[in-house]
FIZA-29004 format. One record per residue (C-alpha): residue in one letter; x, y, z. Coordinates in steps of 0.2 Angstrom, whole numbers, plus 5000, padded with zeros to 4 digits. Layout:
aXYZ ...
END
This chain:
x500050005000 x500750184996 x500250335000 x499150434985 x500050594977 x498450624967 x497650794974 x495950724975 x496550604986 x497750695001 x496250695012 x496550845026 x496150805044 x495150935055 x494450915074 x494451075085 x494551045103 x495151165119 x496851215114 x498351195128 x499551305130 x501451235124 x502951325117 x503351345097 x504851305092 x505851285074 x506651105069 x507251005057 x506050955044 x505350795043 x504450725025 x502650725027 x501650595018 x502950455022 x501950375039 x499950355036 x499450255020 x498050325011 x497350214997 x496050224985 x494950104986 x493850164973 x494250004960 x493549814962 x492049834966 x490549704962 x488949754964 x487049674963 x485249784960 x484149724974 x484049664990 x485349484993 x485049395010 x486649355017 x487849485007 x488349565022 x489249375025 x490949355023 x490849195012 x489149255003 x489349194984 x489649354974 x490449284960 x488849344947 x488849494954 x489149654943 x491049714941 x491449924942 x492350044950 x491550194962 x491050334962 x489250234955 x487450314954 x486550154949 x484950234948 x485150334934 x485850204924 x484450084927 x484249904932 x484749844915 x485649964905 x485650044891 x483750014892 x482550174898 x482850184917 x481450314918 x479750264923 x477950364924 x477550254938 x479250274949 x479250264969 x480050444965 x478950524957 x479250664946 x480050754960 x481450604961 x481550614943 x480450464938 x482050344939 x482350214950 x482550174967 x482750014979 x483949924988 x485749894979 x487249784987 x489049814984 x490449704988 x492449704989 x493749594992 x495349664998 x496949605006 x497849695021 x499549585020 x500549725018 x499949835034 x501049795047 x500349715065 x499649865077 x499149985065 x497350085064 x496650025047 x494950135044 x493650155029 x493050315024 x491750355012 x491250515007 x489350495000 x488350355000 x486550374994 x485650325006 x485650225024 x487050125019 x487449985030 x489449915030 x490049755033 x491749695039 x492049515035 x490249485039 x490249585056 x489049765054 x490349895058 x488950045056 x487350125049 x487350295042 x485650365035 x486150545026 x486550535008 x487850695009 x488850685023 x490650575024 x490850455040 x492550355044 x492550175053 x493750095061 x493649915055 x495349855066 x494349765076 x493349665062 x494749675049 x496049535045 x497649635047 x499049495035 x497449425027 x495949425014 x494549535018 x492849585012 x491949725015 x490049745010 x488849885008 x487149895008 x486450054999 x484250095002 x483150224994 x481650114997 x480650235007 x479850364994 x479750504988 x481250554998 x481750724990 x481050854979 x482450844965 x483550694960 x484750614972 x485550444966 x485950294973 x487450194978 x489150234982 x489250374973 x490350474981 x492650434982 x493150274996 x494650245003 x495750145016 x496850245029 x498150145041 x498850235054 x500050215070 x499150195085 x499850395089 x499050475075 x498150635069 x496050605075 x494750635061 x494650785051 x495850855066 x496950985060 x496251155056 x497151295048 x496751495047 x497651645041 x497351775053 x498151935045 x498351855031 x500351855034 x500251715049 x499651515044 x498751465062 x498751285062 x497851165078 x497950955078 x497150855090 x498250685092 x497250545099 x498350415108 x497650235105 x499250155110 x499050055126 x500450185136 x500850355138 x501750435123 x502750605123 x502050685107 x502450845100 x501850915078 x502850985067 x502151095052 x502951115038 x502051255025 x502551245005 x502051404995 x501151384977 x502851374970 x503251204979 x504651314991 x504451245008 x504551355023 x505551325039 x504751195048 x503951245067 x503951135080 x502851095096 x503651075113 x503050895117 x501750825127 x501450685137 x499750595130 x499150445140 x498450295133 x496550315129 x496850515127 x497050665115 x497950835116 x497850985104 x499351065097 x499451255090 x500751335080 x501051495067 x502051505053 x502451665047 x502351705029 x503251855023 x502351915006 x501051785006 x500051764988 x498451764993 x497051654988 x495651764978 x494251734966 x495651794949 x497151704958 x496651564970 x498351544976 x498751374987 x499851334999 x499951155007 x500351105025 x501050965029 x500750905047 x501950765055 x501450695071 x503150635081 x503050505096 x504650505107 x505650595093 x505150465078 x503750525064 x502350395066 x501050485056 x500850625044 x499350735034 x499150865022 x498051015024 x497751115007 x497751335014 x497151465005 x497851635013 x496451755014 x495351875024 x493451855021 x492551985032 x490652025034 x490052185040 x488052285039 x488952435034 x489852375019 x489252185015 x490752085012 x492352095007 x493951995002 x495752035004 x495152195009 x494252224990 x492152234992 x491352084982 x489652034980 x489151834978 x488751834959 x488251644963 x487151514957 x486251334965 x486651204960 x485851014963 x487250904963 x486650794948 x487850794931 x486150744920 x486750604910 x488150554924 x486950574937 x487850604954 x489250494953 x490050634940 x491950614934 x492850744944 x493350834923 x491450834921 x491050924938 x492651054934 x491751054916 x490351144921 x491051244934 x492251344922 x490651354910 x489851434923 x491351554928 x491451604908 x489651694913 x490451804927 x489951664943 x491051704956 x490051574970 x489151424970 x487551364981 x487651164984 x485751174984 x485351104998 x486550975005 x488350965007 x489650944993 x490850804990 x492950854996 x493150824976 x491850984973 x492751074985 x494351034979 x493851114961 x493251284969 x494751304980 x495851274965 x494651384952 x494251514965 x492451504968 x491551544984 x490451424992 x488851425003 x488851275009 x486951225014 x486851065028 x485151015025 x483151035013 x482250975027 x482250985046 x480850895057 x479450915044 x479350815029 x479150935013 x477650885002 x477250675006 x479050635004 x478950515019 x481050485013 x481850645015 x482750655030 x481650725041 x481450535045 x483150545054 x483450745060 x483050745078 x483350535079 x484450485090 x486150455081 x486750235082 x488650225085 x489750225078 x489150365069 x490650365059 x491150555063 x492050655079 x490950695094 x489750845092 x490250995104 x489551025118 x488650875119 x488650715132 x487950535130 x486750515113 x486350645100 x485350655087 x485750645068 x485650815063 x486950855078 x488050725070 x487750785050 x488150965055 x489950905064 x490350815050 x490150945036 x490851095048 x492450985052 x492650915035 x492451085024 x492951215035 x494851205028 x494351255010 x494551445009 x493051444998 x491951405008 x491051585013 x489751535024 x488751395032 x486851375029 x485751255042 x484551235028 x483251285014 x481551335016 x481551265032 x479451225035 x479451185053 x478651325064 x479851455072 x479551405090 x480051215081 x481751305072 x482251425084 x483251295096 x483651195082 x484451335073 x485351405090 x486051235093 x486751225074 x487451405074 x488051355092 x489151205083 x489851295067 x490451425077 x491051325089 x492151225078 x492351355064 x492551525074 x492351675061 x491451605045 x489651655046 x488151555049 x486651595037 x484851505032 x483851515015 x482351585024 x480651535017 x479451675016 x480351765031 x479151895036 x477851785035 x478851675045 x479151775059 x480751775057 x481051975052 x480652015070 x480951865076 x482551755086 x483251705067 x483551875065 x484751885080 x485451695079 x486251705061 x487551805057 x487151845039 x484951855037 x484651755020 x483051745013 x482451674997 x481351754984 x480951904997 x482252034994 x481452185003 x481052085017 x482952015018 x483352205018 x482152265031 x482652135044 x484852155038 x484552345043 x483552295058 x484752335075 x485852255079 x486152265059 x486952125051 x487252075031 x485952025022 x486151885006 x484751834993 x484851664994 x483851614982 x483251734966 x482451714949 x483351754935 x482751904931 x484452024929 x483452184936 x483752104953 x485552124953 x485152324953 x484552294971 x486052214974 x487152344970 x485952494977 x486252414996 x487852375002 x487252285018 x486652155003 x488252015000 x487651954983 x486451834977 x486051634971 x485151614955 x484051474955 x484951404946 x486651384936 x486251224926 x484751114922 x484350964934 x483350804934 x481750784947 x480650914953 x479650884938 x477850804945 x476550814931 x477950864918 x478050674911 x478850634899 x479950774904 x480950714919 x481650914924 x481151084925 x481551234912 x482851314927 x484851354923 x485851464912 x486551304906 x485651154900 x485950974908 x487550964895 x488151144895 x487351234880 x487251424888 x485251474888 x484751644883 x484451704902 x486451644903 x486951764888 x486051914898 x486651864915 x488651874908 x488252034903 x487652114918 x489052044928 x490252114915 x491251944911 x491751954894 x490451914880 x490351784873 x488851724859 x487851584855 x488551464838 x487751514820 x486351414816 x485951334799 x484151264793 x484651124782 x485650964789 x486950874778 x488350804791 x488750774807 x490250884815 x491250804830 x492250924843 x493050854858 x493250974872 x495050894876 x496450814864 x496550674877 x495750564890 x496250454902 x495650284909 x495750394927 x493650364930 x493750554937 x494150604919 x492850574904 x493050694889 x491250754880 x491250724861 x490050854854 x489050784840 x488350934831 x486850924815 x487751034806 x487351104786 x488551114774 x489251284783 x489551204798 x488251294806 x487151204820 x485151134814 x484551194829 x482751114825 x483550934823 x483050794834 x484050664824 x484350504832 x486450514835 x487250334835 x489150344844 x490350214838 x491950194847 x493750104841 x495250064849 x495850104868 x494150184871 x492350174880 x490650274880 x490350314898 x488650414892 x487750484879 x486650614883 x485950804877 x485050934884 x483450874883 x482150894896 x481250744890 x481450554897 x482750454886 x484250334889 x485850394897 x486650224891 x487050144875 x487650204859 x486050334854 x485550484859 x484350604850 x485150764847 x484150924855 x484251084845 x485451014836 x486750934849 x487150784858 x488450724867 x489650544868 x490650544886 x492250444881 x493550354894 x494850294889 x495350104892 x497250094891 x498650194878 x498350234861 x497150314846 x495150314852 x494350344834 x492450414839 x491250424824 x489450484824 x488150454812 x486450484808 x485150414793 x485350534776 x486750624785 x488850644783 x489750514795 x490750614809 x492450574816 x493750634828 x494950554837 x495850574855 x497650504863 x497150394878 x498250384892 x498550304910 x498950464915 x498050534933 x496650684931 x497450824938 x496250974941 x496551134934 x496751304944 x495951474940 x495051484926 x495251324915 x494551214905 
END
């Protein structure tokens, strides 16, 4: 097992608790990412559509089970692909999208032989959709009901440390309707494997911030699980965007008995910092070594953003010192045609479509985002509101699946994430979700702002201690970043003159700007954000006219599936300024030109079709499942110009080291994801292309009475590597 070098894949710890007070000082530097092994574990998988008594068992026969790789959303590919997954008569109704839902199992075998005797060997998921149920050589390590939220087992105990293993997960979105728009199903979200020394960083336990923006602040809880007292100091060792490492600072030591923790803090200075901003989002990593009785026994690296975000009623918000406004958009999480288990390319894709149109933030409408998402808005400079939850205690509409099922139950351990604050003896699930995301995310220097939920239904005397106890633990693990909420109907509400008002830092209200305005100016004043806003461009006029206002979300960037009841055969709604595969809407074009980005224009159109044209967005692909390159198939005339009124059936062929992940377009209307056709819409469809192994992929395209189209791309086994800035 080695350690992964891959960005997507250095995992940052982070757990605040009461720091101690110990001395600073400089050392030797020792190399970071030498001691914990962090593997992906996304490969080898099997998996089986429906329910399989006796899975969960170590020597359950699951040799015709289903071979593939995770992330896996097998809902939107259907139980028997490439046949029509979508159905009138769905559990989900139109709100889930029509497609399917149910019970899916997944299965791997894995060896350990190469993790030496006393190590901490723990699974960490980071989405699975939806009360997934894990295994361990047939013994139930844990249940973990939300979709969106990561949790971390420690399978020590249950795992065969020299020996074959098996590790089984059981995936359920039985229980429908379960959300208004479309959420996938199965492990959708990145795995891995961590071994650590019995001294090691705890859970998400290092957290960073830049006070001054000339001073990295760092704090690590180490958790002793040794069985004697260890002296234990940290050492930090900060490298600038330019791969120059900086003096290493280290701890005084402590002694930590057996069972215990202790928290660590140091500062490294940084004389003429480049600071993380929405044109240059500058990074800097820290690499944190944990050393017990002078030898470095574990290690973790911390991705930091220098940068001050401040919020004030006087003047909104500003960055680096420089006013900005949230020119930002919702987003669902779904890639249409990939559903939610999207290719990290495809997710980084659409973001820099979206930045083309002036977006500067992003809405992860309403639930928490992947590490991988976060990782792309760091690296692209993107600010985030990252939103915890759709529902509280009442369900919305009869979706008797959503998790108001599980917000105020009490949480079954292990839950798979570090102790809430402030807290003793059980607590409920909502408690536990909100740790999570807070502790996971609060390292990513775009992530502006926390919000406890979206047009929350329960009654003010229901949300007012629900909402103090949430503020209460974001700020009590995340000092300084702002809580907000996506207010429905906020006057109405009670929450103008009501606690909200009071309890969040930043009022947010959604569709109510003048109400959001009143109550931001109300004393004590406070900013105010529109949420959530039509995309009517006259609205960003009262954005501007009031500085107390931070910006706004449009609802929304890009076309999703679900929230469609009564729309059949259409399985969306008409919302984004991008359609499911990218093509900018009108409302987009007007949009980037009242943010001011530069203009861009919509292709020329033609009336008569005589060929298909093929345009990959990249020269090459590789057989890394977070890249996928989309092959544009374009009904074009004899000018090249684009058949907007075609609808032609688009059959995809594919030679050499290649594979169609997808086909897909932006139509609104129910169709196949899967196969070799697609029918274009407005003239355009799309073939998603992996490649296999090394070489020429040859992709044509061809449709009846019309030119063949070809392209070709260089597959490789090289890794996806993300972008930064403006890319793509």
């Amino acid at each position: 097992m080695t350690a992964l070098s891959a960005p997507r894949k250095v995992l940052a710890g982070v757990l605040a608790l009461v720091l101690v007070p110990l001395t600073v000082v400089s050392g030797t530097a020792v190399a970071a990412d030498r001691h914990r092994t962090v593997t992906d574990f996304d490969a080898g998988w099997l998996f089986h559509y429906g329910d399989a008594g006796g899975a969960g068992g170590a020597s359950y026969d699951d040799g015709g089970w289903r071979k593939l790789s995770v992330p896996h959303d097998w809902s939107i590919e259907g139980r028997n692909p490439p046949a029509v997954p979508f159905s009138q008569s769905a559990p989900s109704t139109g709100r889930g999208g029509y497609l399917p839902s149910g019970i899916g199992w997944y299965r791997k075998h894995f060896s350990l032989a190469g993790v030496p005797a006393g190590r901490k060997v723990s699974l960490e998921f980071d989405g699975v959709m939806a009360n997934a149920s894990v295994y361990v050589n047939g013994t139930l390590i844990g249940t973990h009901p939300y979709g969106y939220t990561g949790f971390r087992y420690d399978i020590t105990a249950a795992a065969k440390l020299g020996g074959d293993n098996v590790v089984a997960v059981k995936t359920d979105t039985t229980a429908q309707p379960a959300s208004r728009y479309y959420t996938g199903a199965g492990i959708y979200r990145d795995v891995r494997l961590i071994a650590t020394d019995p001294v090691h960083i705890g859970q998400w336990a290092t957290r960073v911030t830049t006070p001054g923006n000339n001073t990295v602040h760092a704090e690590t809880t180490v958790v002793n699980e040794s069985g004697a007292a260890a002296s234990v100091s940290v050492q930090g060792v900060l490298t600038d965007p330019g791969g120059a490492a900086l003096p290493a600072v280290t701890t005084a030591a402590k002694t930590v008995a057996a069972g215990a923790s202790a928290t660590f803090a140091y500062d490294v200075p940084v004389s003429n910092p480049r600071l993380w901003d929405l044109a240059s989002p500058n990074l800097y990593s820290l690499a944190t070594t944990v050393l017990a009785g002078g030898t470095a026994v574990d290690d973790d690296v911390t991705s930091v953003g220098i940068r001050t975000l401040a919020f004030n009623a006087a003047s909104g918000m500003s960055l680096n010192g420089k006013n900005v406004k949230f020119q930002g958009v919702a987003l669902h999480q779904d890639l249409h045609g990939l559903g939610t288990a999207a290719p990290q390319r495809a997710v980084q894709r659409r973001l820099a479509q979206l930045k083309a149109l002036g977006v500067n933030a992003i809405r992860t409408a309403h639930d928490p985002p992947s590490p991988a998402f976060l990782e792309l808005t760091d690296r692209m400079g993107f600010l985030v509101l990252d939103e915890f939850f759709d529902v509280w205690t009442q369900h919305k509409y009869s979706d008797v699946g959503d998790y108001a099922t599980h917000f105020t139950r009490t949480a079954a351990a292990p839950t798979g994430t570090p102790a809430v604050p402030g807290a003793s003896g059980s607590v409920p699930w909502y408690q536990v979700d909100a740790t999570s995301v807070v502790l996971r995310d609060r390292n990513h220097p775009s992530v502006a702002m926390w919000s406890t939920g979206n047009e929350i239904r329960d009654p003010i005397a229901t949300r007012t201690p629900l909402l103090t106890r949430m503020a209460a633990i974001a700020h009590s693990l995340d000092p300084g970043r702002p809580v907000t909420q996506a207010l429905f109907r906020p006057s109405d509400s009670g929450d103008v003159t009501g606690a909200t008002r009071t309890i969040v830092d930043v009022f947010g209200g959604n569709y109510r700007p003048d109400e959001v305005i009143r109550a931001a100016k109300t004393s004590p004043a406070r900013p105010g954000l529109f949420t959530e806003m039509g995309t009517d461009t006259s609205a960003w006029q009262t954005v501007r006219d009031n500085p107390v206002v931070t910006g706004l979300f449009l609802w929304t960037g890009a076309a999703y599936l679900g929230e469609a009841d009564g729309l059949w055969p259409r399985v969306e709604p008409d919302f984004g300024l991008l359609d499911g595969v990218g093509t900018v809407r009108p409302i987009g074009y007007s949009w980037q030109r009242t943010w001011g980005a530069p203009t861009t224009s919509p292709p020329a159109t033609g009336t008569t079709a005589t060929r298909v044209l093929l345009s990959p967005d990249h020269s090459a692909v590789s057989t890394d499942v977070d890249d996928v390159a989309y092959v544009k198939a374009t009904v074009a005339d004899s000018a090249g110009r684009v058949v907007t009124g075609s609808s032609a059936p688009i059959t995809f062929g594919i030679s050499g080291p290649g594979e169609l992940v997808a086909v897909d377009s932006g139509s609104p209307v129910q169709e196949s994801f899967r196969g070799s056709v697609r029918k274009a819409y407005q003239g355009i469809a799309y073939g998603l292309v992996r490649a296999t192994g090394p070489g020429t992929v040859t992709v044509t395209a061809s449709s009846a009475g019309l030119t063949l189209g070809t392209t070709t791309l260089t597959g490789t086994t090289a890794s996806f590597v993300p972008c930064s800035g403006s890319c793509d």
